[in-house]
VEXMARLO-766296 format. One line per field, with one value per residue: residue number from 1; z, y, x of N, C-alpha, C in turn. Coordinates in Angstrom, 1 decimal. Layout:
<rs>
pos = (NUM:...) .
n_Z = (Z:...) .
n_Y = (Y:...) .
n_X = (X:...) .
ca_Z = (Z:...) .
ca_Y = (Y:...) .
ca_X = (X:...) .
c_Z = (Z:...) .
c_Y = (Y:...) .
c_X = (X:...) .
</rs>
This chain:
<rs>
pos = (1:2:3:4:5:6:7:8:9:10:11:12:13:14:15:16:17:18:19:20:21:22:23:24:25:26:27:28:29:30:31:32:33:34:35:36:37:38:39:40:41:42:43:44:45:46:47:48:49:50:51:52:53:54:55:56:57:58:59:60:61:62:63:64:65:66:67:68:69:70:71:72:73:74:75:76:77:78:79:80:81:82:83:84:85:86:87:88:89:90:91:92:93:94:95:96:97:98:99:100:101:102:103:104:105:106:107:108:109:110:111:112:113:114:115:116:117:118:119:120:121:122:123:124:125:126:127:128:129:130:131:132:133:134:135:136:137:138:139:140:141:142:143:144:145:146:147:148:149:150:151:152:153:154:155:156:157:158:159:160:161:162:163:164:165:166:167:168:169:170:171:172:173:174:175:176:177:178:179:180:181:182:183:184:185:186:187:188:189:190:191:192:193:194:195:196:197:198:199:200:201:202:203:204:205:206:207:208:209:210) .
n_Z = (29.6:29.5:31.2:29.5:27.2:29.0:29.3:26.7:25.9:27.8:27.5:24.3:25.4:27.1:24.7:23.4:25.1:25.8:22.8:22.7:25.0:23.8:21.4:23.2:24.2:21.5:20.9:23.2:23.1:20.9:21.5:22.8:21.4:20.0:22.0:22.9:20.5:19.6:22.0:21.7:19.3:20.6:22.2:20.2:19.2:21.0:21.7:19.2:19.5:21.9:21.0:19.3:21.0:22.8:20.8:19.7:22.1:22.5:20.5:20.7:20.8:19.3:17.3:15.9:12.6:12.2:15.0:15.4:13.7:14.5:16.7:15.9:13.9:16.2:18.2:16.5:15.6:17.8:18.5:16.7:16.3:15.0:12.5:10.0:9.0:7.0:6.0:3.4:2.4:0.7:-1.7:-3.6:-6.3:-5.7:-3.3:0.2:2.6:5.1:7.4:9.8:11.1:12.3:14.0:13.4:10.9:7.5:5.6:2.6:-0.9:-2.7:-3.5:-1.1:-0.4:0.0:-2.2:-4.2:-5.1:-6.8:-8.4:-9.4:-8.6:-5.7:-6.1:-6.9:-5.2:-3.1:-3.9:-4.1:-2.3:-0.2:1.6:0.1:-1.2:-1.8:-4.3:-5.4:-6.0:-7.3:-9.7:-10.0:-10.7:-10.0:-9.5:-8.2:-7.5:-7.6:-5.7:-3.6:-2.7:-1.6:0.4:2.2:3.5:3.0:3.2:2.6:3.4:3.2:3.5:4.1:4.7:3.9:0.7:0.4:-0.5:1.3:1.5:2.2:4.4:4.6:5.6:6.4:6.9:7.7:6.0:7.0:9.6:8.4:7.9:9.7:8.8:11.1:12.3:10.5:10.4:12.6:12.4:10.1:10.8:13.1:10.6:9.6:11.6:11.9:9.5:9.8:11.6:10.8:9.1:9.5:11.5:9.3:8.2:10.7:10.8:8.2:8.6:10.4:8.9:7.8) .
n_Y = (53.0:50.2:49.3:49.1:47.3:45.5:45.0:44.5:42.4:40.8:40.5:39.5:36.7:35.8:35.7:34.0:32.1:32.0:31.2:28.4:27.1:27.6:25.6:22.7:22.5:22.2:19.5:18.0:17.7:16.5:14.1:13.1:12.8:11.0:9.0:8.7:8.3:5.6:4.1:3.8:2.0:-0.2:-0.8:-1.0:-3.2:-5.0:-5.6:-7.0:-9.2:-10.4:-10.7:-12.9:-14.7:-15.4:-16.3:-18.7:-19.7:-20.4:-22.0:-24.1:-27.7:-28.1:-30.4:-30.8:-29.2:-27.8:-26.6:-25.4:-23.5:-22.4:-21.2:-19.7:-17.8:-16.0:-15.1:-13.8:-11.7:-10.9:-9.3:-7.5:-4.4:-4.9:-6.9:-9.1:-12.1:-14.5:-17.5:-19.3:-22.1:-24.8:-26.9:-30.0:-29.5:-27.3:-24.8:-24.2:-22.7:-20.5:-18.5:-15.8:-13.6:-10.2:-7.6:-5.2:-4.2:-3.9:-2.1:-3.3:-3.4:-5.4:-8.9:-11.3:-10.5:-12.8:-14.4:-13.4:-13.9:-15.7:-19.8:-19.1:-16.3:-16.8:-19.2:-17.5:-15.5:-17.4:-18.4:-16.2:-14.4:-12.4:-10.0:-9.3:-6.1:-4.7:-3.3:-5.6:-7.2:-6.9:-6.3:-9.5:-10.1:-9.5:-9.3:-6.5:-3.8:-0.9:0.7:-1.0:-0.9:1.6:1.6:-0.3:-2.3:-3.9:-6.8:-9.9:-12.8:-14.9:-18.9:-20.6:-23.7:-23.7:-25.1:-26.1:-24.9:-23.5:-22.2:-19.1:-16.1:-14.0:-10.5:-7.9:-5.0:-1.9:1.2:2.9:3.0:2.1:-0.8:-1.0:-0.6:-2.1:-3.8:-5.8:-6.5:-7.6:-10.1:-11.2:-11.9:-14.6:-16.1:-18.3:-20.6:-20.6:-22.3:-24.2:-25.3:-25.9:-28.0:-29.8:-30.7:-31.6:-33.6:-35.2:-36.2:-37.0:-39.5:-40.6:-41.1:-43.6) .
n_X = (55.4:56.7:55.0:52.3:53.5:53.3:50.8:49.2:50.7:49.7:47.0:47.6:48.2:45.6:43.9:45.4:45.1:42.3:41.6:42.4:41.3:39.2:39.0:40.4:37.6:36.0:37.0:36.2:33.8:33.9:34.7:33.2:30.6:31.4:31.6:29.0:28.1:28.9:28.2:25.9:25.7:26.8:25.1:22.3:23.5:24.0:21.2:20.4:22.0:20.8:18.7:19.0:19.2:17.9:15.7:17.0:17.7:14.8:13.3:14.9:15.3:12.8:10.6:8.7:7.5:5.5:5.0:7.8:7.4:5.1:6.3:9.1:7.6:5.9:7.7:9.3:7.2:6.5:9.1:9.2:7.0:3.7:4.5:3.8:4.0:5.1:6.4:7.5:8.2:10.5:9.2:8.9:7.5:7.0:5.7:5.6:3.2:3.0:1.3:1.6:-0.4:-1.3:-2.9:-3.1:-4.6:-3.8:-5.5:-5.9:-7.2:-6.5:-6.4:-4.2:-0.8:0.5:-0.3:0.7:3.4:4.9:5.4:8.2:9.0:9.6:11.2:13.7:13.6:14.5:17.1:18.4:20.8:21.2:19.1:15.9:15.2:11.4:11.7:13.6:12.0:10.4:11.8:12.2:10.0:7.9:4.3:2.5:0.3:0.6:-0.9:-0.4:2.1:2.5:1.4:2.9:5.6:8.0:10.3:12.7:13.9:16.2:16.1:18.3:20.8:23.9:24.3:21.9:18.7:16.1:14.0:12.1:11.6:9.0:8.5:6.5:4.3:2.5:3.6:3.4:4.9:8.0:10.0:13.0:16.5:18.1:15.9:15.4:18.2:18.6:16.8:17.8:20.0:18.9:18.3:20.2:20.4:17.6:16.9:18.8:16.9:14.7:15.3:16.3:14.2:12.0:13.8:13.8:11.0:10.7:12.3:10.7:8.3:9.7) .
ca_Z = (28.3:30.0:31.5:27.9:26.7:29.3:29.2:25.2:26.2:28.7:26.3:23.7:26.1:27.3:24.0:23.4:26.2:24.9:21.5:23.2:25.4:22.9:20.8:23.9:23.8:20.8:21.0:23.9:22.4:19.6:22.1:24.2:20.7:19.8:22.8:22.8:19.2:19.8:23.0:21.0:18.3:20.9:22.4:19.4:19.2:22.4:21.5:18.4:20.4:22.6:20.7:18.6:22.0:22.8:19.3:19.6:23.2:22.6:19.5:20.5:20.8:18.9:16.3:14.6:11.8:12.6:16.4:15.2:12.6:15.0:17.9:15.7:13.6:17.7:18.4:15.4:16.2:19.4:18.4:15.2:16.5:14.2:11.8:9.7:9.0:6.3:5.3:1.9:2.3:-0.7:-1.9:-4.6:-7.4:-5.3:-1.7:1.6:3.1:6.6:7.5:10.9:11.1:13.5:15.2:12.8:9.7:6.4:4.7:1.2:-1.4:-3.4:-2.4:0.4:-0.5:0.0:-3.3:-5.7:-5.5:-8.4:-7.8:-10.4:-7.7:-4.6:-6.2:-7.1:-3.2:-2.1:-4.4:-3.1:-1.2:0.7:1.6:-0.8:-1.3:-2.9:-5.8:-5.8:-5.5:-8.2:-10.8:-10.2:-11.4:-8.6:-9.8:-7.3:-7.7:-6.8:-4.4:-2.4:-2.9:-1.0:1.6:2.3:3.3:3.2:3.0:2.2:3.8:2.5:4.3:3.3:4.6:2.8:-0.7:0.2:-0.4:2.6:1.2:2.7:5.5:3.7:6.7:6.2:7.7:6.6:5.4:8.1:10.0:7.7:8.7:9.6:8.9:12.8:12.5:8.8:10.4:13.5:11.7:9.0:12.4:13.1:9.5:9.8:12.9:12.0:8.6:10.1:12.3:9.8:7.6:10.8:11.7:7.2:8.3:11.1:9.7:6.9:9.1:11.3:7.9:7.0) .
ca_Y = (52.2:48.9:49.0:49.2:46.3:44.1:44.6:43.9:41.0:39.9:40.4:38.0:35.7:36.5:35.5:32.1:30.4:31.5:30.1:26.9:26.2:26.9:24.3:21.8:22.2:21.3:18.5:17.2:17.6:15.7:13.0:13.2:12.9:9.9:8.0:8.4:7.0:3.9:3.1:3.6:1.3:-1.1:-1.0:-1.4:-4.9:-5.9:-6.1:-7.6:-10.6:-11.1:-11.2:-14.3:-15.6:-15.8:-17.1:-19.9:-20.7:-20.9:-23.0:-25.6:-28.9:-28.3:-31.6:-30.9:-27.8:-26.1:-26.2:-24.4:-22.4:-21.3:-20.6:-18.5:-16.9:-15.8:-14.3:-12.4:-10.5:-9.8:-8.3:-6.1:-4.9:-4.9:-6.9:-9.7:-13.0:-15.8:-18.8:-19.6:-23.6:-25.4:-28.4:-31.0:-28.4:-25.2:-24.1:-24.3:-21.1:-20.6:-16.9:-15.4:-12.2:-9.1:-6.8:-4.4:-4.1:-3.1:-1.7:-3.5:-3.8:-6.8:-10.4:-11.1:-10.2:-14.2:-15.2:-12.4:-14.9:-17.6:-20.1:-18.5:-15.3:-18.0:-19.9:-16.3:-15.1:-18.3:-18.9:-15.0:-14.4:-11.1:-9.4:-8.8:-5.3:-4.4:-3.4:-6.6:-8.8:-6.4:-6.9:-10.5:-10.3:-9.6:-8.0:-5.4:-3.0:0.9:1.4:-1.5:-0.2:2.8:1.3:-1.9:-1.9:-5.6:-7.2:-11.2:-13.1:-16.4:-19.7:-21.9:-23.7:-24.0:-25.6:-26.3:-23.7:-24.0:-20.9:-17.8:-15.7:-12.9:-9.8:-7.0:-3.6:-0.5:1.9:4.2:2.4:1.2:-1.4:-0.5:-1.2:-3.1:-4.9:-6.5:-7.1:-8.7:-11.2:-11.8:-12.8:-15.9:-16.9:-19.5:-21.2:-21.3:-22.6:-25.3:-26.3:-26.3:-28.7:-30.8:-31.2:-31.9:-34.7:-36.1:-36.2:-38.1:-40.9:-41.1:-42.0:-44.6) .
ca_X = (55.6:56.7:52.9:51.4:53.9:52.8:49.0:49.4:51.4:48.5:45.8:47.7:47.8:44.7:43.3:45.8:44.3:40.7:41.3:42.6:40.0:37.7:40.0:40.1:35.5:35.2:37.5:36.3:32.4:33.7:34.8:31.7:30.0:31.4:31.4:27.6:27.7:29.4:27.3:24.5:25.7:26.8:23.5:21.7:24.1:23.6:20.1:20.3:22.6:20.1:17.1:19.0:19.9:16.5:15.1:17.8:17.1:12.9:13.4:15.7:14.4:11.3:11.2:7.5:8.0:4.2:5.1:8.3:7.3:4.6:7.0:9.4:6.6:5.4:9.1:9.3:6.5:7.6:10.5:9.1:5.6:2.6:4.6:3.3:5.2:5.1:7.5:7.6:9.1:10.6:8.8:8.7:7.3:5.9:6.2:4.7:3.1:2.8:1.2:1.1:-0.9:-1.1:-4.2:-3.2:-5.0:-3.3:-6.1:-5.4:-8.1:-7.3:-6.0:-3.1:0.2:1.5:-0.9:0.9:4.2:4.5:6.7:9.4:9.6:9.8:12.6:14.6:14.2:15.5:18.5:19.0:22.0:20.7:17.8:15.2:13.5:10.4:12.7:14.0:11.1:9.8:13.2:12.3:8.6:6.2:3.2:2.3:-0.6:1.5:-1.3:0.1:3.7:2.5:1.0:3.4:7.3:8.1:11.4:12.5:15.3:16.3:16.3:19.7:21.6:24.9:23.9:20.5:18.0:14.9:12.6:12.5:10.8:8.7:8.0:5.5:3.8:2.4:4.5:3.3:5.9:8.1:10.5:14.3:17.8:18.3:15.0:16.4:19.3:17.8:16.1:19.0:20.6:18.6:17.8:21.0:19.9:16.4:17.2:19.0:16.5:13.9:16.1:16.1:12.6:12.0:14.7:13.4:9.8:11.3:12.7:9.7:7.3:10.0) .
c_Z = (28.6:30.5:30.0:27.6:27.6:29.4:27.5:25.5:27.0:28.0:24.8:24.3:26.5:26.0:23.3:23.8:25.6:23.7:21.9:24.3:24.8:21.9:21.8:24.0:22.7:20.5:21.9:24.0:21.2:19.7:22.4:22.6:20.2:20.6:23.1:21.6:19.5:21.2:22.4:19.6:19.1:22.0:21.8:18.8:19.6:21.8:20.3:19.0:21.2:22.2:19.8:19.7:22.4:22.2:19.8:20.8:23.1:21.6:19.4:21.2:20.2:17.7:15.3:14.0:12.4:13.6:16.1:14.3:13.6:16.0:17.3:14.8:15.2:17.9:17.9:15.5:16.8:19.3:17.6:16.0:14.8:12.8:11.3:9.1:8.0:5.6:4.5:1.9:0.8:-0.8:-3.2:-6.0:-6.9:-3.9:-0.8:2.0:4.5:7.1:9.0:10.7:12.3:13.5:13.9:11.0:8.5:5.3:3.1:0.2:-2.4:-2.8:-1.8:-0.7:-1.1:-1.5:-4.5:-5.8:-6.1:-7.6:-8.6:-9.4:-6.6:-4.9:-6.5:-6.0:-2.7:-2.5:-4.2:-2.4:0.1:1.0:0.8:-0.5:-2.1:-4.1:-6.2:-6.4:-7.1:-9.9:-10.9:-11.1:-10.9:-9.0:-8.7:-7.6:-7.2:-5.9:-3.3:-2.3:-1.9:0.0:2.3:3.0:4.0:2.4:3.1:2.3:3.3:3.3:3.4:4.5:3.9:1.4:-0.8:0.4:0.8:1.8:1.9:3.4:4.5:5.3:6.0:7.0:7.1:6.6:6.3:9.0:9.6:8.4:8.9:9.5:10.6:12.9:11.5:10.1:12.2:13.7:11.2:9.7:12.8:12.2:9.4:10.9:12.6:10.4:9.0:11.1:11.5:9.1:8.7:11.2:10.4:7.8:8.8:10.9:8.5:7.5:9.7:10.0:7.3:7.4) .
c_Y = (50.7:48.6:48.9:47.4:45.3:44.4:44.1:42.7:39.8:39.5:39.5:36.9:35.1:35.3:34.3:31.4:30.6:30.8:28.9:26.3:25.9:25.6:23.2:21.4:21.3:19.9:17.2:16.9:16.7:14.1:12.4:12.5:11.4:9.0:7.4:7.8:5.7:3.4:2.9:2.4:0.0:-1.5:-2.0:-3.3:-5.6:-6.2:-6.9:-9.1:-11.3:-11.6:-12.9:-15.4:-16.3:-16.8:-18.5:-20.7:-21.3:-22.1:-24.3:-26.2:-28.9:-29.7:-31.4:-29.2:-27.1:-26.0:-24.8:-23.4:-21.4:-20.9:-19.1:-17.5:-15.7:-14.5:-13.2:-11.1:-9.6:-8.5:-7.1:-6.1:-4.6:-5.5:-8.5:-10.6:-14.0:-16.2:-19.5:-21.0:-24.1:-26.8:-29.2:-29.5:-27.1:-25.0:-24.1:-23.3:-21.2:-19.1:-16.8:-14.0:-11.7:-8.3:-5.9:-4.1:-3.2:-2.3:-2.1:-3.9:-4.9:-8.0:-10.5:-11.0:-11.7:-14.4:-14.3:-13.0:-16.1:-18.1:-19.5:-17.4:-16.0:-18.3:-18.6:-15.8:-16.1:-18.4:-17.3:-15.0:-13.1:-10.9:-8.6:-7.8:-5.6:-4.4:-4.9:-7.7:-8.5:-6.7:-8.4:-10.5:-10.0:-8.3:-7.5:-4.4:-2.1:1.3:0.7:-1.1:1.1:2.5:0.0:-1.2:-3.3:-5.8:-8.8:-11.8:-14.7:-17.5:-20.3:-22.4:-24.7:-24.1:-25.6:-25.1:-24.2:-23.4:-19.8:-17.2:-14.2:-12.0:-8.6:-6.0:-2.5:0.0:3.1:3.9:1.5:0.5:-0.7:-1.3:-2.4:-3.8:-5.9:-7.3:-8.2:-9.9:-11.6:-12.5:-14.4:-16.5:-18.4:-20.5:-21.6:-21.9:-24.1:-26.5:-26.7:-27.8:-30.1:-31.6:-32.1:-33.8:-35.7:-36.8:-37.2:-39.6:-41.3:-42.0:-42.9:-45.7) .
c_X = (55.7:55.0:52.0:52.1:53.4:51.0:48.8:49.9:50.2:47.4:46.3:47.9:46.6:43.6:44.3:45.1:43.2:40.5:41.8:41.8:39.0:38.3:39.3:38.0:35.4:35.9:37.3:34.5:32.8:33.8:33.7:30.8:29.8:31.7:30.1:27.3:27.7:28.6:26.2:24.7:25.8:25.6:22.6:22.6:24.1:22.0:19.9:20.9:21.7:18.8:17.5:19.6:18.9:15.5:15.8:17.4:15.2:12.9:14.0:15.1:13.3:11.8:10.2:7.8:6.7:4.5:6.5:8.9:6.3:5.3:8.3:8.6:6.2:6.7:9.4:8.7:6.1:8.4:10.5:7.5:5.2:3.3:3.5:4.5:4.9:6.2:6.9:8.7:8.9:10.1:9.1:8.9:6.6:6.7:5.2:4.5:2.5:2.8:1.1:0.6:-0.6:-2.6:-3.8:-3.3:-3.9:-4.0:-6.1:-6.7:-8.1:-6.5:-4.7:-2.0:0.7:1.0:-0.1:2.7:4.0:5.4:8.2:9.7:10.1:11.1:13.6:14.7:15.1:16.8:19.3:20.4:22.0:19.7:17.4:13.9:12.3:10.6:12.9:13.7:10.4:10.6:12.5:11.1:7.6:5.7:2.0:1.8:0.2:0.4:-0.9:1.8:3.6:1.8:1.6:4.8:7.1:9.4:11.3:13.8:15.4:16.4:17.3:20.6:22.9:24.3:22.7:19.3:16.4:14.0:13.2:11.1:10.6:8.1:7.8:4.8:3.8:3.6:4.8:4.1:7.0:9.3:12.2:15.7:18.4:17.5:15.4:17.6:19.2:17.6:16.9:20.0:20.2:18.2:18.7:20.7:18.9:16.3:17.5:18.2:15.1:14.0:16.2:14.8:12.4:12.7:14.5:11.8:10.0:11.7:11.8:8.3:8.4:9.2) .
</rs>
């Protein structure tokens, strides 16, 4: 009888420890789980740091805007492949357009994307405060054929700084790749910096024709 009580006795034990290791697994799968998260997020940060470490170091000292409009147009593209790039600068009564292309065709059948901005959509990206979707650009007024809607994924970050509105960097690419949350935020990274140095160049340009 005592031999019965303790094999019952062993066998709840028996099966404690197994439900508490399996306990300690998944608890230590859930660790494991999210330690691989967070390196992956601080990965994905680390690269984002460096790509505006980069941008900032190539760009400083430039003084003429097309040398460094084409130097971070160059960068950009680097960093997002196959994308397409144009700055939309604010002028007098319109805007300055400055396109960089890519090798990879977008197949589109009627005229470029930049010409389907008035200035009335121009001036509503720039006085923007975030990044502008499709939706957005579309709320504003941009008339967009739905076959390019299905073959596009383009977003629109604003040039400011503080009070003064610059324009804004319009980026583009099929759909078959469409762009992502980290590449957005990439970019939305060095829009302050390259804003200010934009507004610089404009500045000294301005002193050099006195």
């Amino acid at each position: 009888m005592n031999d019965l009580r303790r094999n019952i006795r062993l066998r709840q034990l028996v099966r404690q420890f197994n439900k508490q290791r399996k306990k300690q697994r998944q608890q230590i799968d859930i660790l494991c789980n999210d330690i691989i998260s967070a390196q992956k997020d601080f990965i994905k940060s680390l690269k984002i740091i460096s790509f505006a470490a980069d941008f900032y170091g190539s760009i400083i000292g430039s003084t003429e805007l097309n040398d460094l409009l084409c130097m971070a147009g160059n960068l950009i593209q680097k960093h997002i492949p196959d994308v397409y790039a144009a700055f939309f600068l604010v002028q007098t009564e319109n805007f300055e357009l400055h396109v960089f292309e890519n090798e990879q065709p977008l197949e589109l059948d009627e005229k470029r994307i930049e010409n389907l901005f008035t200035t009335e959509i121009a001036s509503a990206i720039s006085e923007s405060n975030h990044v502008c979707t499709i939706d957005d650009m579309l709320e504003m007024g941009l008339q967009c054929s739905p076959i390019w809607l299905d073959k596009i994924s383009m977003a629109a970050m604003p040039l400011s700084t503080g009070s003064s509105k610059m324009g804004f960097l319009l980026i583009y690419r099929s759909s078959k790749n469409p762009l992502n949350s980290d590449e957005l935020k990439s970019i939305t990274q060095i829009m302050p910096g390259l804003a200010r140095s934009i507004a610089s160049c404009r500045l000294l340009s301005a002193v050099n024709d006195l």
